[in-house]
C-alpha positions in Angstrom: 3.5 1.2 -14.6 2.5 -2.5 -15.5 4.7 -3.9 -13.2 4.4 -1.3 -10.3 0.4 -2.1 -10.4 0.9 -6.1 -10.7 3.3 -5.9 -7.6 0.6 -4.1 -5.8 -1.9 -6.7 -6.9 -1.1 -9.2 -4.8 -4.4 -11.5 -5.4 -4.1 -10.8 -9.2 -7.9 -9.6 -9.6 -7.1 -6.9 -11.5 -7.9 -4.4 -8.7 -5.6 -2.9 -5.6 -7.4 -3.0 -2.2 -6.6 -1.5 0.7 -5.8 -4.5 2.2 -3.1 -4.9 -0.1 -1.6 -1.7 0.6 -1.5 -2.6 4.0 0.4 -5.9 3.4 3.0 -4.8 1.4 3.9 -1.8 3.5 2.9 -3.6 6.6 3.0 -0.6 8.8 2.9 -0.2 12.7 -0.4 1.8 12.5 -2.4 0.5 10.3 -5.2 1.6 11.2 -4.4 5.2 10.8 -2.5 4.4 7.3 -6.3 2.3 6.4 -7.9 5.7 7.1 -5.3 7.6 5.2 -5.4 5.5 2.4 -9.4 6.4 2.9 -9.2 10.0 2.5 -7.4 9.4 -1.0 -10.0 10.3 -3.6 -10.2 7.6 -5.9 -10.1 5.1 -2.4 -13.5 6.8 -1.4 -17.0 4.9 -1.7 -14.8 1.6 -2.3 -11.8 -0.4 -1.0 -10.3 -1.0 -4.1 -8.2 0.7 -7.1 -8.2 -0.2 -10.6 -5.1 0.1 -13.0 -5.9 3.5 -14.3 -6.9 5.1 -10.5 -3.5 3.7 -9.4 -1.5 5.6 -12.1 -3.5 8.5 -11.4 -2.1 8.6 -7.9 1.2 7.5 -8.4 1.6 10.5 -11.3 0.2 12.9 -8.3 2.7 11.8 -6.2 5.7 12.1 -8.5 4.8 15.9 -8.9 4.4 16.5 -5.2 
């Protein structure tokens, strides 16, 4: 999970922004992906994900 986050963390601050996300899957809508990302829970009221939100979303999406 170490690594998965650090790859994410582009900028190395210890948090994942959006902006991030965006890079890395460099989408052709990004816009609509930003506002996806958005409605994720722990992406609400900020722009940014710490190491335990991020593994809290990847283990959600491993049991979808």
């Amino acid at each position: 999970m170490d690594k998965c986050f650090n790859f994410f963390d582009i900028d190395g601050s210890g948090l994942i922004s959006i902006e991030e996300f965006l890079e890395i899957f460099k989408f052709n809508d990004e816009k609509k992906f930003e506002n996806e990302l958005k409605n994720i829970p722990e992406f609400q009221d900020k722009n940014e994900l710490d190491r335990y939100e991020f593994e809290q979303i990847i283990k959600k999406m491993i049991k979808m």
